[in-house]
Each structure stands twice: as structure tokens, then as C-alpha cells.
C-alpha positions as CSV (number, residue, x, y, z in Angstrom):
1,X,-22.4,3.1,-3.0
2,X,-19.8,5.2,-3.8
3,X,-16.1,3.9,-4.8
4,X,-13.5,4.1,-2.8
5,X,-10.2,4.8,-4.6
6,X,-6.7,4.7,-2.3
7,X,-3.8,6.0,-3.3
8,X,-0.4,5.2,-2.5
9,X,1.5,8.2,-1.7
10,X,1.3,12.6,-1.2
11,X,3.8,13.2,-3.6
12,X,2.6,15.6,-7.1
13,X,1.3,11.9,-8.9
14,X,-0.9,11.4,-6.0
15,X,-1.8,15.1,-4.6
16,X,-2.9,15.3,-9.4
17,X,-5.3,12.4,-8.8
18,X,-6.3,13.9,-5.9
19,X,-6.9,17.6,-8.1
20,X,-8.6,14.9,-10.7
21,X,-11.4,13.1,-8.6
22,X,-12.1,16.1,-5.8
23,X,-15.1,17.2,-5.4
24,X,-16.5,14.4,-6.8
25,X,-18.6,11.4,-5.7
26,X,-16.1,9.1,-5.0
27,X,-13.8,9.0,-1.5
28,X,-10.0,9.6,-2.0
29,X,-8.0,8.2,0.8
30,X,-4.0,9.0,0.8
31,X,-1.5,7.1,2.2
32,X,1.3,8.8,3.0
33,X,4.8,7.8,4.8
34,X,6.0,10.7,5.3
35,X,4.7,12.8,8.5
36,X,2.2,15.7,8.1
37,X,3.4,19.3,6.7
38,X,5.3,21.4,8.9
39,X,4.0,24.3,10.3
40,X,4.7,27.5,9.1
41,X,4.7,28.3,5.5
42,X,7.2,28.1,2.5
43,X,9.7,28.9,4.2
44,X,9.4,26.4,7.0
45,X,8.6,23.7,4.2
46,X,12.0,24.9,2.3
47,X,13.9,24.5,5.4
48,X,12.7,21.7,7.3
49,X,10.2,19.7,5.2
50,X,11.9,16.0,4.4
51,X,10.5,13.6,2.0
52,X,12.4,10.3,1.9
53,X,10.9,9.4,-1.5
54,X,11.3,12.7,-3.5
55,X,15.2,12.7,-4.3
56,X,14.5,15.8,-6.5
57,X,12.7,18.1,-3.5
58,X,15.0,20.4,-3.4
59,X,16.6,20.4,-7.1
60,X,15.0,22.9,-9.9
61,X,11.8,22.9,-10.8
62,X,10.0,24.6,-13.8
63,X,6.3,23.8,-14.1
64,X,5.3,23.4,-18.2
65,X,2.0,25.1,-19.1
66,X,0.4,21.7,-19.7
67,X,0.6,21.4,-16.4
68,X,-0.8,25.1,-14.9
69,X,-3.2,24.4,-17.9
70,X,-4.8,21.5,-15.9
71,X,-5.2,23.4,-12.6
72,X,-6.3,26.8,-14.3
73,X,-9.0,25.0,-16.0
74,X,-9.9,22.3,-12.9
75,X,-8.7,24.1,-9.6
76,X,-8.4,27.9,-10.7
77,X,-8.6,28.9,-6.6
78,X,-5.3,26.7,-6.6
79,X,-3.7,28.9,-9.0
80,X,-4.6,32.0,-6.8
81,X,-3.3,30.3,-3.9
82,X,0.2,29.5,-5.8
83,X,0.3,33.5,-7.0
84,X,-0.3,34.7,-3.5
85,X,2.7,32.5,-2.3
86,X,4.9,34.2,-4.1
87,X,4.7,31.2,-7.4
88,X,6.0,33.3,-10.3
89,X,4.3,32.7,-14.3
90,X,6.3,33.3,-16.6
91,X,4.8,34.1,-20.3
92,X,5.0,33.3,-23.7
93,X,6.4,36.8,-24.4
94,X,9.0,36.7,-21.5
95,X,11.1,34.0,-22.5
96,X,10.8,36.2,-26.1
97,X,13.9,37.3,-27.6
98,X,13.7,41.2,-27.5
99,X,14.3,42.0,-30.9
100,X,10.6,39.6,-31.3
101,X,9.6,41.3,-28.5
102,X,9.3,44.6,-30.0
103,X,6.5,43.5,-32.3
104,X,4.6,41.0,-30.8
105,X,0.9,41.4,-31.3
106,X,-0.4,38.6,-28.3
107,X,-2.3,35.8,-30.4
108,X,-4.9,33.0,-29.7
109,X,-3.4,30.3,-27.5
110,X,-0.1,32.6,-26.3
111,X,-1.9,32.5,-22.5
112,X,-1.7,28.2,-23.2
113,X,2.2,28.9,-22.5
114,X,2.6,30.5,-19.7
115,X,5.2,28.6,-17.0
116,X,5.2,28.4,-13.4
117,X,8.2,28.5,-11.2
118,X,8.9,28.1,-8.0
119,X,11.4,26.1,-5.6
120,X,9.3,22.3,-5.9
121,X,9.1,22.3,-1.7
122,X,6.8,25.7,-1.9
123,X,4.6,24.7,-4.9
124,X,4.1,20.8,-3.0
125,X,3.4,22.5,-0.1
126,X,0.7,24.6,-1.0
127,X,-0.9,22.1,-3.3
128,X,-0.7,19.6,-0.5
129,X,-2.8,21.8,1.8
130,X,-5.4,22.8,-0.8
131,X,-5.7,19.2,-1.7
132,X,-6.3,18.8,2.3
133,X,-9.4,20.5,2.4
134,X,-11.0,19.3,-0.3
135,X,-14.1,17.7,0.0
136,X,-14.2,14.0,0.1
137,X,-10.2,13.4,0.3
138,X,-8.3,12.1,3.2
139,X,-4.6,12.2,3.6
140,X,-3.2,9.4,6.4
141,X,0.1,10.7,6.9
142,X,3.2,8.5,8.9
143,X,1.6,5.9,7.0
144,X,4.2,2.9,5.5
145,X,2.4,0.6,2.7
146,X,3.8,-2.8,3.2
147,X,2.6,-5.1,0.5
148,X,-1.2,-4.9,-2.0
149,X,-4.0,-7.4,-1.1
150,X,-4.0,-9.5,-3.9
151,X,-6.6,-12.0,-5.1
152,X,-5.3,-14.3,-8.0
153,X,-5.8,-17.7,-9.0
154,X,-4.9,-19.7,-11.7
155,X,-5.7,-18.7,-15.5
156,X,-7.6,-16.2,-13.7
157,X,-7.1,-12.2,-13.7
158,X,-5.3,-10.6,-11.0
159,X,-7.3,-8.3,-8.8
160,X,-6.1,-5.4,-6.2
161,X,-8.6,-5.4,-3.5
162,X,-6.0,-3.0,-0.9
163,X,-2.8,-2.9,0.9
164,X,-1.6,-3.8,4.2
165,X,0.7,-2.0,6.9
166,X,1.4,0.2,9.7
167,X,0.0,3.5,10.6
168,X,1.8,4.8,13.1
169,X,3.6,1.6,13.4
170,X,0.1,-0.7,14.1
171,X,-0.6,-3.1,11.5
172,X,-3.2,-2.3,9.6
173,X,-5.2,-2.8,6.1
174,X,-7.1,-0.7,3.8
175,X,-9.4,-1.9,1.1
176,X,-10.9,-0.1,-1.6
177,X,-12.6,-0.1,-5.0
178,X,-9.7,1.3,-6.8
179,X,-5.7,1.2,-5.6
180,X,-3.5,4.1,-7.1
181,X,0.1,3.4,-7.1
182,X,1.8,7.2,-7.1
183,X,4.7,6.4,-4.8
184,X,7.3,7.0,-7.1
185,X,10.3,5.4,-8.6
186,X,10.8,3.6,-5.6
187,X,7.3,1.7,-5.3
188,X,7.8,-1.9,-4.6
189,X,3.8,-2.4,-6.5
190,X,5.4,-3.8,-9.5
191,X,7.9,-6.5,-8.3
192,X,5.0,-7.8,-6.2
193,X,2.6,-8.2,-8.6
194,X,5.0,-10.0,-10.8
195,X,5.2,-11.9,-7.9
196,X,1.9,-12.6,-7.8
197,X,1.8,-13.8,-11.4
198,X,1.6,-10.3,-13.4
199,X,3.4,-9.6,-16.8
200,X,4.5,-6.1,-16.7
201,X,6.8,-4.8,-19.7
202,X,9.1,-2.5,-19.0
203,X,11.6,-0.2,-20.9
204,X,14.2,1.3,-19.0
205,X,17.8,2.9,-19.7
206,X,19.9,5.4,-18.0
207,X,19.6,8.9,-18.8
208,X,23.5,9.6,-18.7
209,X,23.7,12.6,-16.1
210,X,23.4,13.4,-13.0
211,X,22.3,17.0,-11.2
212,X,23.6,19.5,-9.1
213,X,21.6,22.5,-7.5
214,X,22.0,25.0,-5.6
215,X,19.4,27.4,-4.4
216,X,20.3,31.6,-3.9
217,X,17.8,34.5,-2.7
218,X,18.3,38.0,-4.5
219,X,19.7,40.5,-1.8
220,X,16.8,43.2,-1.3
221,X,18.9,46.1,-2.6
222,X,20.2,44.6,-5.7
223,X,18.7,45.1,-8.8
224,X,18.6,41.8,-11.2
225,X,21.2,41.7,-13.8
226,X,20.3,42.1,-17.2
227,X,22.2,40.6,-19.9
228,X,21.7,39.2,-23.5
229,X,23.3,35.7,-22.6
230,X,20.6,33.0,-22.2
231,X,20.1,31.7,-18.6
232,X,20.4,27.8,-20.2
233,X,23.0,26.4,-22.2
234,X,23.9,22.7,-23.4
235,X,27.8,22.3,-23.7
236,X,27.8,18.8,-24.3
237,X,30.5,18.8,-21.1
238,X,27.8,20.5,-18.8
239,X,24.2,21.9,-18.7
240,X,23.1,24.5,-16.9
241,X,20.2,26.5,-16.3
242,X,18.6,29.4,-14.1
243,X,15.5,28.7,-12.7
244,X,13.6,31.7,-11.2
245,X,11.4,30.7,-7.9
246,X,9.5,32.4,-5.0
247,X,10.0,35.2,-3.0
248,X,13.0,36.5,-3.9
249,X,14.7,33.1,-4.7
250,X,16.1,31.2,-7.2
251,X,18.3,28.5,-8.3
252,X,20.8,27.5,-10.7
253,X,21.5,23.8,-12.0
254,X,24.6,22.0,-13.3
255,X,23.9,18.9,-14.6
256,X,26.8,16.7,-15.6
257,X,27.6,13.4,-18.0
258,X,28.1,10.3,-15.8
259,X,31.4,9.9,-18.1
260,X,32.4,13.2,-16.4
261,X,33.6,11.7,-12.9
262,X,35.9,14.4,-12.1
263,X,33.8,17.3,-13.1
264,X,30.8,15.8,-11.0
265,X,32.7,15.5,-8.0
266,X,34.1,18.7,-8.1
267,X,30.9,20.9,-8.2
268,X,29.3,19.6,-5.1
269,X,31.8,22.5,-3.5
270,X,29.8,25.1,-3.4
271,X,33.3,27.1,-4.2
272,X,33.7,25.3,-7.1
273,X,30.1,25.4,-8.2
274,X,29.9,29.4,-8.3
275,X,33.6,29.5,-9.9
276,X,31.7,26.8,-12.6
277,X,28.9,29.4,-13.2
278,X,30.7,32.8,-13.1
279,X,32.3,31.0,-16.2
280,X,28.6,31.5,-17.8
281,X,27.9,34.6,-19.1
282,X,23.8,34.5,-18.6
283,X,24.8,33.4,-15.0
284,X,28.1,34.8,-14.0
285,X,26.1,37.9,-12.3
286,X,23.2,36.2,-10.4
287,X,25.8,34.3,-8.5
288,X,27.8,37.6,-7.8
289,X,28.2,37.9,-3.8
290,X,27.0,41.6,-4.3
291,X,23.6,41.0,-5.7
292,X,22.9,37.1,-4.2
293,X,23.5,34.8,-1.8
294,X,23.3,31.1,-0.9
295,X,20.9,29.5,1.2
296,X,21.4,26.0,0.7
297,X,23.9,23.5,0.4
298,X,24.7,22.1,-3.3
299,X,22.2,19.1,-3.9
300,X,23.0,16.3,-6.5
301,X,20.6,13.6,-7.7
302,X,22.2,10.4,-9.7
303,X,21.1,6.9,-10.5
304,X,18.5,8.6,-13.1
305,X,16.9,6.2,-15.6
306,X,14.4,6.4,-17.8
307,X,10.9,3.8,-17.7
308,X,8.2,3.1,-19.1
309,X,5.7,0.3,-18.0
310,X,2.6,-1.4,-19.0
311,X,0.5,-2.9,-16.5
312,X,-2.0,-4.6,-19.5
313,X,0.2,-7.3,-20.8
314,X,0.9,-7.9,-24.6
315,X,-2.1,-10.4,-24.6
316,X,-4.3,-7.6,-23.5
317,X,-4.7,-9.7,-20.0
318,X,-5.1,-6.6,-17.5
319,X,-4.4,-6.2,-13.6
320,X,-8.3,-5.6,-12.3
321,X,-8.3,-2.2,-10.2
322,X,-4.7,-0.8,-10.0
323,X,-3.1,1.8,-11.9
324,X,0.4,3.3,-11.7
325,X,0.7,6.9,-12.5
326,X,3.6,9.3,-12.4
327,X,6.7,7.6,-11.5
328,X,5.4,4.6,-10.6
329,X,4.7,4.8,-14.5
330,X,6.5,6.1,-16.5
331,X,9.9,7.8,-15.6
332,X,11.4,10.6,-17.7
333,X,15.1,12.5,-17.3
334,X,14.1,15.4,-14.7
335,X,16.2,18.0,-17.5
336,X,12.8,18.3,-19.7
337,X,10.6,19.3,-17.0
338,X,7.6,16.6,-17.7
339,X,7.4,14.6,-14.8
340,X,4.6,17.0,-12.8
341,X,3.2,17.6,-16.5
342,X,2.9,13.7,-16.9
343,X,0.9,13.0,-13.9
344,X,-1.4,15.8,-14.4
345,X,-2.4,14.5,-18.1
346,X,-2.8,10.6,-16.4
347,X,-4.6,11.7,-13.5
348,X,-6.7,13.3,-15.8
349,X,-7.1,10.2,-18.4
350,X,-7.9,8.2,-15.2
351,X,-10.8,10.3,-13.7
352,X,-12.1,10.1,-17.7
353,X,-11.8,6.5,-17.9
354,X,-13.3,5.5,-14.0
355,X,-16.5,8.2,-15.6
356,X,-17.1,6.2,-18.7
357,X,-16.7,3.0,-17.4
358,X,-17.0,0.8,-14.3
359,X,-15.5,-2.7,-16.3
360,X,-12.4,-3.0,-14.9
361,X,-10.9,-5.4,-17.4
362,X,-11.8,-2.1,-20.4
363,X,-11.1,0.4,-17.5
364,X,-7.4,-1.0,-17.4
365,X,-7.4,-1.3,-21.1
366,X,-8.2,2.5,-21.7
367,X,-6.5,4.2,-19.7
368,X,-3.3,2.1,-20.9
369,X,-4.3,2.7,-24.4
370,X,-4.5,6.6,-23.3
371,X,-1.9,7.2,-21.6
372,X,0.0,5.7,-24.7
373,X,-1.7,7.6,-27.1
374,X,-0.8,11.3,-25.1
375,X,2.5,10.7,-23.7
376,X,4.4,8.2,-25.9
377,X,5.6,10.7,-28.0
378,X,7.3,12.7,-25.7
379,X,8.8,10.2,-23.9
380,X,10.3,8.5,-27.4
381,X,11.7,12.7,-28.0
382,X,13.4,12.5,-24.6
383,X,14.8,9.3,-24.9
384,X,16.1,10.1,-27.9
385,X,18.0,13.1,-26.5
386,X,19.1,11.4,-23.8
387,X,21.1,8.9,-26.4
388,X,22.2,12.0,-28.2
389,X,23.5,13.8,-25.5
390,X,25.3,10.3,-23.9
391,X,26.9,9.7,-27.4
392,X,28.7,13.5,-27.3
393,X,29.4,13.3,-23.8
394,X,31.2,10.0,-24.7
395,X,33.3,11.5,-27.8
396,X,34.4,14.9,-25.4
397,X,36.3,12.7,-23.6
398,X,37.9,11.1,-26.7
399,X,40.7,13.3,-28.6
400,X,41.0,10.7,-31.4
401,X,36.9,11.8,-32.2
402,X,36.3,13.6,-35.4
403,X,32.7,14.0,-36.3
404,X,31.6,12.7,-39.9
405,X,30.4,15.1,-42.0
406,X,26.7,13.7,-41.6
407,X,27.0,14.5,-37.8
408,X,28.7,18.1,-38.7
409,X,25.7,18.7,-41.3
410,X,23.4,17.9,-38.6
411,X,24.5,19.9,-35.9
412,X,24.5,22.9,-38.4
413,X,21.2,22.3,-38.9
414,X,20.0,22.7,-35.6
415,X,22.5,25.2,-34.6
416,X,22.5,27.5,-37.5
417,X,19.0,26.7,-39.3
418,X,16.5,25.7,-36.2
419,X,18.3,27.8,-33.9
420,X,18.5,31.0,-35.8
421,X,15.0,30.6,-37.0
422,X,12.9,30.4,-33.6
423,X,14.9,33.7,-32.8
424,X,14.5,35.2,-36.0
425,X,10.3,34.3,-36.5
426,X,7.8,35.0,-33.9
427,X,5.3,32.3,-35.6
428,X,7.9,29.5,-35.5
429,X,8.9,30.5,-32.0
430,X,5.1,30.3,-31.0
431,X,5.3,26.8,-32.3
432,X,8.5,25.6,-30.8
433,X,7.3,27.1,-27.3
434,X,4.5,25.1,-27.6
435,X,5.7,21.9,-28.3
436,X,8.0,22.6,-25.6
437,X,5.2,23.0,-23.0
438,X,3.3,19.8,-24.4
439,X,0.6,21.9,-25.4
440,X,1.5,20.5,-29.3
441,X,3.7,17.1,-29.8
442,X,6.7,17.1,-29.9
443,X,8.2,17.9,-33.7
444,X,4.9,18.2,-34.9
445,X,5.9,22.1,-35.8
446,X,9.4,21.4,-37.9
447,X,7.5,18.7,-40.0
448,X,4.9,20.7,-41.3
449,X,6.3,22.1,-45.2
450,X,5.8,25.5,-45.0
451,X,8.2,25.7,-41.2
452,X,10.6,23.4,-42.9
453,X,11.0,26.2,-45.9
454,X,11.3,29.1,-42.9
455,X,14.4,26.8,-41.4
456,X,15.6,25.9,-44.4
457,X,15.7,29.8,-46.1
458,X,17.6,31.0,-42.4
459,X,19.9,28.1,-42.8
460,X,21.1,28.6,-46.6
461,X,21.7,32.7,-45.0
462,X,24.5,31.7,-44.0
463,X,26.3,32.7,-40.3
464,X,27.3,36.3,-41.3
465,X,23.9,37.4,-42.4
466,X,22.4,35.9,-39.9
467,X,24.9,37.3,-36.9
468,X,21.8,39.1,-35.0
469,X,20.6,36.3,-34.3
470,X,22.6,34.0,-32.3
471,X,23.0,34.9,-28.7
472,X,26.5,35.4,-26.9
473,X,29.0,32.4,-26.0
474,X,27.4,30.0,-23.9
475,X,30.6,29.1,-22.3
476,X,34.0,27.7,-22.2
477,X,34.8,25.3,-24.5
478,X,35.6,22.0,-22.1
479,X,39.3,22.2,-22.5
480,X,39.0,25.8,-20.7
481,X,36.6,24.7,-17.7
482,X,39.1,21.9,-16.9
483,X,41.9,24.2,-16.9
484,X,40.1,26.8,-14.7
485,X,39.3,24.1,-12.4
486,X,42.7,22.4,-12.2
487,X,41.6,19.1,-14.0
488,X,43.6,17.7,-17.1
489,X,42.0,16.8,-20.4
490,X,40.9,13.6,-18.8
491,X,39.2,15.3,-16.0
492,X,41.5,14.0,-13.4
493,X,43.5,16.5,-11.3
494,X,46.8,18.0,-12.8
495,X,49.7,16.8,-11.2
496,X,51.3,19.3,-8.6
């Protein structure tokens, strides 16, 4: 008999698994507590699709080529259906500097980096309803998972046998071979199998910012501006970024230190957000009445940590047939875009694992040991960031702060030897690109001798030599932005 696998939720971690195990032999069921898709298409979903669970359904959303990697090669009909919507790609060779530009010879491997964008409630939408009509899966929408079945006794393993609840508020239960936990960081799976007698580490810690979006369609008649700023910057104060989308749209993103408290509450004015961004110069134009205009409110998204779980214990003693994938999972800062990307790599893993074995005791074991083995890194890079970028926030706000001169040699390194070279060499932008997209890990590229000697030669250049190289003023130094915005030093408003 076939096995029956349920999973807990229609958000990207579930609709992946569903991508991982369809058509196969074995019968998907999702539960979903949210009602069915709206009718109508992208549009309709932009406008009036609402998913309690997804806080970040309506922020920015850039999709990393590991993650179009996984449907070109699995679910290329997908990938038509996302192009036809209006999805855009965007190559290894656009996001190119053009002085590179003008010699690139396409290698090997450039079509492994190629980025899909669109606003996150268009490309859900049409994955959800190609994942609808595939063969053997099920989605049970207005469904609200109450608690797992559990069978556990003494000094013996925990097993998963289902879940109960309501379906269109009737109780009911569901039992299955296999429970999939995909519902998200707000998933109650964990705290009741601890409950039930479970040890599940955990790491978690904030991430130290919050985001603000705000989505914008291109007027018909206007052409795009063109500039040599970068549509991204990092100003310690604020990030921002540019994300293009579908039809017409796109959508910019401030995200903000929680330290920042003024700052943050001042940009959720849509007023104040565009006078923030015309203060950019690789995004002063796109928010230009002339050439764009809103069609959205300005969304934030706080309370943002960073997890990762374990559901095999430090003794190796495993929870028989659950898994937790995406959120559920692990939990990553939405500003490196891996989130979709990590629950298309564990969806994958677990389809591999379920093939090569039906012990659930290994099966929970592997696909622990897997998931460890192709995402830790990444995770360890973010988090790492994440207590970088916290620690500057932090010293902004302090005017007694003067970096050492370890710190300063640092940041010049980056800045002026890093920097300059993935703009100056086609071959070591290749590399960063692709660590970027999780197609390589992450650093792998500046360790490796003969990179470190490309850096290294750019840095010792010096700024002058290497002028052509940097791009244009990301923006105002902080001191500025608070002016403009009538905040003091502190960030509190100026006194009248």
C-alpha cells in the first residue's frame, strides 16, 4: 500500500514537498487553514488574497537560483506557467556591472544564476494552483490543525501517527504514514511534542531589524530610469533594496535596526517612506510621481528571529514519522532571500531520504544529518551578519564610538578590496554570484589562494586607481537622513 504523507500547511514549505513527492506513488494530503484561492488571477491574489500565517506576503521577494534550479529541473511546465504570468528572470549578466558587461563571453554554469522575481502573492498563487492539479495531491483548505496524534510511552520512541481538528469547523482526524510540519514559524508541533516527552534543541536569536515595503506599478508611458547607482545599499542606519516583480510592478524595501525606534516609526508614512528613498540615488527615480505610482499601503514585518531546530536529539533518539521543513525548521532573516530556497533543498532531501529508506528511526536520522550537511553553512553566514550588522547599528547610535583600527582594516577590506574586485573581475564576480544564489557555499570562493591574491592585488591599488570601480553614493550619511526627516541625532523628534 502506498504511504500516505500529510502535511501541515499550503504555504511555499508545503506547496515544495508537494513539487518533491508529485507525481509519485505516494498520496499528499494538505492541510490548509486558510480558505481556497481567490478567483481571478494575480491580481485578484495581490489584492484580496489573505494568509494569517505568512507575515511576509506582501513584503519583497527575490527567488535565488537554487531555488528556480529545483523547479526547472523537477517541474519545468511550472517555470512556463510563472513566465507566462508575467514572473520576471533575471540573469547572471544582468545584475553585471556594464563595464564587465561589455566583455562577457557566457560560461558553463552562468544559466545556474539566473533569479526570479515577482511580488511573493503572484508566484504562491500560481504555484499553489499547479500543485492543485497534480496527480496524487490533495489540498483541504479552511482546515485548522489542532494538536498531532501521538503514541509515546515510556523509554520508548515517540511516534506521529496524525493530527486532529476541524474542517470546516467539524472535528475531525487525519492519520497518515508520514506528518509534515510546514506551517511556519508559528506551528505549535514543537511545544507539543516536548510536551509529549520530545528533546528538541533549538538555537534562536533575533535578527535586529525590522521591514518596511511598499509595492509601486511603472506608469505605461514612462520609460524606466536608468542610472549607475545600485538599486541596494547597506548604510548601517538603513537598507534598502529594489525588487523588480510582475506585470509592470515592483517594490522597494527599507529595512531598519530595531535600535532605530524613531526611524522605524516614521517610514510606515508612505510620505515619509518616498522622501526616505528619493534620498537614494539608485531609487530616487522609480519612486518619482511621473514615472510610478503606489498601489499599496506601506507593510512592516518585526519580531524576526532567527532558528534552528533538531528534531533527533543529541542521543540520536529520533521522533518516528514527523519532519519540520521550512520554518517550522529552520528560520533565517527574510534580508538574504533563503527561506523559499531552504524549503526547496529539504523538500528535496526528504523525497531522497523516504526513496532510500522506509526505517523511520534512520529516515529521521538522515534527513537531519542532510539537511545539516547543505544548509548549516549558510545559516552560520547569516547569523553571522546578522551580529555584524546589530553591533554597527548599536555604535551609530553612539557618538562616543570610534572604531579600532582592526575594525577600520576590516571594513577596508571588504569595501575597498572585495568590493572593488567583484566589479573589477568577471571570474570572481561569477563566483560571488554564485555563492550568493546557494549554488556554491558560502565563502568557499574568497578562500581559495589564487581569489584571495585577485582581492588582495585590487586592495593594495589603492582608492584612486581604483576610482572606476566603486559605484555612486549609496546615500546620506545618518546624520543627514535625520535632519531631512526632522529627527535629532538620537532619532527623536527635534524640538519645535
Amino acid at each position: 500500500m502506498a504511504e500516505k504523507l500529510l502535511v501541515l500547511g499550503a504555504g511555499m514549505a508545503g506547496l515544495f514537498t508537494a513539487l518533491a513527492f508529485a507525481p509519485g506513488t505516494r498520496e499528499v494530503i494538505i492541510l490548509e487553514r486558510d480558505p481556497p484561492l481567490p478567483e481571478g488571477g494575480v491580481e485578484a491574489a495581490f489584492a484580496e488574497w489573505h494568509r494569517r500565517g505568512v507575515g511576509q506576503l506582501r513584503h519583497s521577494h527575490g527567488f535565488l537560483a537554487r531555488m528556480r534550479n529545483v523547479i526547472k529541473r523537477r517541474h519545468p511546465a511550472l517555470l512556463d506557467r510563472l513566465r507566462e504570468a508575467g514572473c520576471r528572470e533575471i540573469s547572471f549578466a544582468d545584475l553585471m556591472p556594464a563595464a564587465l558587461r561589455q566583455t562577457y563571453e557566457p560560461q558553463a554554469g552562468d544559466d545556474d544564476m539566473v533569479i526570479l522575481t515577482s511580488r511573493r502573492t503572484s508566484f504562491e498563487f500560481i504555484v499553489r494552483r499547479y500543485v492543485e492539479a497534480l496527480a496524487g495531491v490533495t489540498i483541504v483548505s479552511d482546515t485548522f490543525v489542532r494538536e498531532l496524534i501521538v503514541s509515546s510511552e515510556p523509554s520508548a520512541a515517540i511516534r506521529v501517527l496524525g493530527v486532529s481538528g476541524e474542517q470546516n469547523d467539524q472535528p475531525r482526524e487525519w492519520l497518515a504514514d508520514v506528518v509534515i510540519d510546514a506551517q511556519g514559524r508559528l506551528s505549535e508541533a514543537k511545544g507539543q511534542l516536548i510536551a509529549a516527552g520530545a528533546v528538541i534543541p533549538e538555537e534562536s536569536e533575533d535578527c535586529g531589524i525590522l521591514y518596511f515595503t511598499h509595492h509601486y506599478r511603472r506608469i505605461a508611458a514612462a520609460d524606466p530610469p536608468v542610472s549607475r547607482a545600485t538599486g541596494t545599499g547597506d548604510l548601517g542606519y538603513i537598507k534598502y533594496g529594489r525588487f523588480p516583480a510582475d506585470n509592470g510592478c515592483f517594490s522597494i524595501t527599507l529595512a531598519v535596526p530595531e535600535v532605530e525606534t524613531a526611524l522605524r516609526q516614521a517610514v510606515l508614512k508612505p510620505e515619509v517612506f518616498d522622501e526616505v528613498c528619493s534620498m537614494f540615488p539608485g531609487i530616487a527615480a522609480w519612486v518619482d510621481p511621473a514615472g510610478s505610482e503606489p498601489i499599496s499601503r506601506v507593510f512592516g514585518m518585526g519580531d524576526l528571529r532567527s532558528h534552528w531546530r533538531r528534531f533527533v536529539s543529541p542521543e540520536r533518539r529520533a521522533i518516528l514519522g514527523f519532519f519540520a521543513l521550512g520554518d517550522s525548521l529552520i528560520r533565517t532573516n527574510p534580508l538574504y532571500g533563503r527561506g523559499c530556497s531552504f524549503a526547496a533543498v529539504e523538500s528535496e532531501i526528504l523525497q531522497g531520504v523516504l526513496e532510500e529508506t522506509v526505517d523511520p528511526a534512520l529516515r529521521a536520522r538522515l534527513y537531519d544529518a542532510r539537511v545539516t550537511t547543505a544548509l548549516r553553512p549558510y545559516f552560520e553566514d547569516m547569523r553571522d551578519q546578522d551580529r555584524s550588522a546589530i553591533r554597527r547599528a548599536a555604535q551609530a547610535l553612539d557618538p562616543a564610538y570610534r572604531a579600532p583600527l582592526r575594525a577600520k582594516v576590516l571594513q577596508s577590506f571588504i569595501g575597498d578590496g572585495v568590493g572593488v574586485a567583484v566589479r573589477a573581475d568577471v571570474e570572481l564576480l561569477r563566483e560571488a554570484m554564485r555563492e550568493f544564489n546557494m549554488v556554491d557555499p558560502p565563502r568557499a570562493w574568497l578562500k581559495r589562494p589564487e581569489n584571495m591574491l585577485k582581492v588582495v592585488r585590487h586592495w593594495a591599488r589603492g582608492r584612486t586607481a581604483n576610482a572606476r570601480y566603486y559605484p555612486p553614493p549609496l546615500g546620506p550619511a545618518r546624520a543627514e537622513m535625520m535632519a531631512a526627516l526632522g529627527l535629532d541625532a538620537i532619532g527623536e523628534p527635534k524640538a519645535a
